[in-house]
PLY file of the C-alpha trace (Angstrom):
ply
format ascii 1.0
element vertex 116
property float x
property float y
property float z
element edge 115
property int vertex1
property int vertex2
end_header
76.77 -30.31 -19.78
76.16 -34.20 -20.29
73.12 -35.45 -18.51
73.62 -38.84 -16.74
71.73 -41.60 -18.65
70.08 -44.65 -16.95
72.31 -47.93 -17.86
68.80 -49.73 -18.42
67.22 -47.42 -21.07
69.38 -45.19 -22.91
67.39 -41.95 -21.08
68.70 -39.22 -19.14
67.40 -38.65 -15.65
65.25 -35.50 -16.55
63.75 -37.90 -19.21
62.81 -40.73 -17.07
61.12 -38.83 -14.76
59.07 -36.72 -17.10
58.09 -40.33 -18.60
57.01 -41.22 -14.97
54.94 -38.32 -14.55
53.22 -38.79 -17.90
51.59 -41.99 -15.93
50.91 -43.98 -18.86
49.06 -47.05 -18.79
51.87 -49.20 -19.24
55.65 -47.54 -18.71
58.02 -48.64 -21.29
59.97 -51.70 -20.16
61.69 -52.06 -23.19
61.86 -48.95 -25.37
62.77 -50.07 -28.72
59.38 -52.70 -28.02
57.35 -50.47 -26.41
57.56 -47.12 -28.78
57.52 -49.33 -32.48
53.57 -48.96 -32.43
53.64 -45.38 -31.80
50.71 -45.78 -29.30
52.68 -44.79 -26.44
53.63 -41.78 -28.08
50.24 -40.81 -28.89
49.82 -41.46 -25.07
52.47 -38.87 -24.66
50.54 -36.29 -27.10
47.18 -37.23 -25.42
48.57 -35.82 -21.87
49.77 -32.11 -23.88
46.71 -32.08 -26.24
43.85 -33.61 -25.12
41.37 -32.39 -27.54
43.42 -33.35 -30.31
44.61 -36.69 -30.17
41.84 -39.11 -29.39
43.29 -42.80 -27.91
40.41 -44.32 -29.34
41.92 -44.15 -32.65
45.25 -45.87 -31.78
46.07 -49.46 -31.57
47.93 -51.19 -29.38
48.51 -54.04 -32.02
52.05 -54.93 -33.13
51.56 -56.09 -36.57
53.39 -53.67 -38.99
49.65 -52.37 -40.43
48.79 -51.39 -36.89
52.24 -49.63 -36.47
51.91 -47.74 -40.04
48.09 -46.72 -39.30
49.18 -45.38 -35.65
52.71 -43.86 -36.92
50.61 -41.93 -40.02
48.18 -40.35 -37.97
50.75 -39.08 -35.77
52.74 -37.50 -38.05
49.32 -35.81 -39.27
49.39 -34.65 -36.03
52.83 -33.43 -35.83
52.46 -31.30 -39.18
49.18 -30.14 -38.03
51.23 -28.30 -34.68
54.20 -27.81 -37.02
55.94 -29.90 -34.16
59.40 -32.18 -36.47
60.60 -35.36 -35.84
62.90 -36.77 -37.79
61.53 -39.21 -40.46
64.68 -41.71 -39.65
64.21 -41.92 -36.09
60.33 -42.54 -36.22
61.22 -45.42 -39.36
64.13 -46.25 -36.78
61.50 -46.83 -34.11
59.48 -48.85 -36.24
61.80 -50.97 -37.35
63.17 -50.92 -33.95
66.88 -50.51 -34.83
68.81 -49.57 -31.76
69.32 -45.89 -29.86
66.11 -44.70 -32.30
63.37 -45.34 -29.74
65.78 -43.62 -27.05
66.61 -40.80 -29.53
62.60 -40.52 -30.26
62.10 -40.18 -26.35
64.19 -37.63 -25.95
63.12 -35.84 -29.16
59.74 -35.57 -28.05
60.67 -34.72 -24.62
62.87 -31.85 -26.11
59.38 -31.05 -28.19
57.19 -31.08 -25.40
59.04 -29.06 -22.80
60.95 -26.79 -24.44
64.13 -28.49 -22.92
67.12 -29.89 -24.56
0 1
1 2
2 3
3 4
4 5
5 6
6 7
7 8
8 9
9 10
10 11
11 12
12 13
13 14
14 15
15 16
16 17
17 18
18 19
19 20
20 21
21 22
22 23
23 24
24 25
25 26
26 27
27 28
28 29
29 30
30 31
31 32
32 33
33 34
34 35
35 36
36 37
37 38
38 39
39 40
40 41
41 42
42 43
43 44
44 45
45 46
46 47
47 48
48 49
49 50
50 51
51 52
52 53
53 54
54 55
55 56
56 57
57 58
58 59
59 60
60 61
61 62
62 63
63 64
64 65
65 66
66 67
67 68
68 69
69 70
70 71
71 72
72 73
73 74
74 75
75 76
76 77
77 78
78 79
79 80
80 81
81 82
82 83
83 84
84 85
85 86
86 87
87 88
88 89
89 90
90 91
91 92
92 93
93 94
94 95
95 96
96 97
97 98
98 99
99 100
100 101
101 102
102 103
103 104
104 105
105 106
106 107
107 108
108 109
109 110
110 111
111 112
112 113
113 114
114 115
């Protein structure tokens, strides 16, 4: 069954509103922007593992240093919780090449929930 996807961002319905309900402090606009620093997505770990992911050690910077820092202690993270992402959607993301950001949403939101 194909979920219907917003024209705007790539995401399916389910995926949106999961990303409202997160209440970040800033909802992604522009996904491919907004996701290349990875802070958003340690936003998104903060709200399922509070004790573990500390914001105070993420950046909100956009220089590439900021993104690798923020990106590597993620993926610390991730192997820590044997949770996967794919190394060529979060490099994707980075780079921000286009449908990676969207694929990383829905990745994580497939992680996180147990939903696919």
């Amino acid at each position: 069954m194909s979920h219907p996807q917003d024209r705007k961002t790539g995401l399916g319905r389910e995926v949106i509103k999961w990303l409202q309900d997160l209440e970040l402090s800033s909802y992604p606009m522009n996904l491919r922007r907004d996701f290349a620093n990875g802070y958003l997505v340690a936003e998104i770990l903060n709200h399922y593992y509070p004790r573990d992911i500390s914001m105070y050690s993420y950046n909100k910077g956009v220089s590439f240093h900021a993104k690798q820092q923020n990106w590597s202690r993620i993926q610390q993270f991730l192997q820590k919780k044997n949770l996967k992402l794919m190394k060529e959607t979060v490099d994707g993301t980075i780079h921000c090449k286009l449908g990676a950001a969207e694929l990383l949403v829905h990745d994580i939101y497939s992680i996180l929930t147990n939903q696919r």
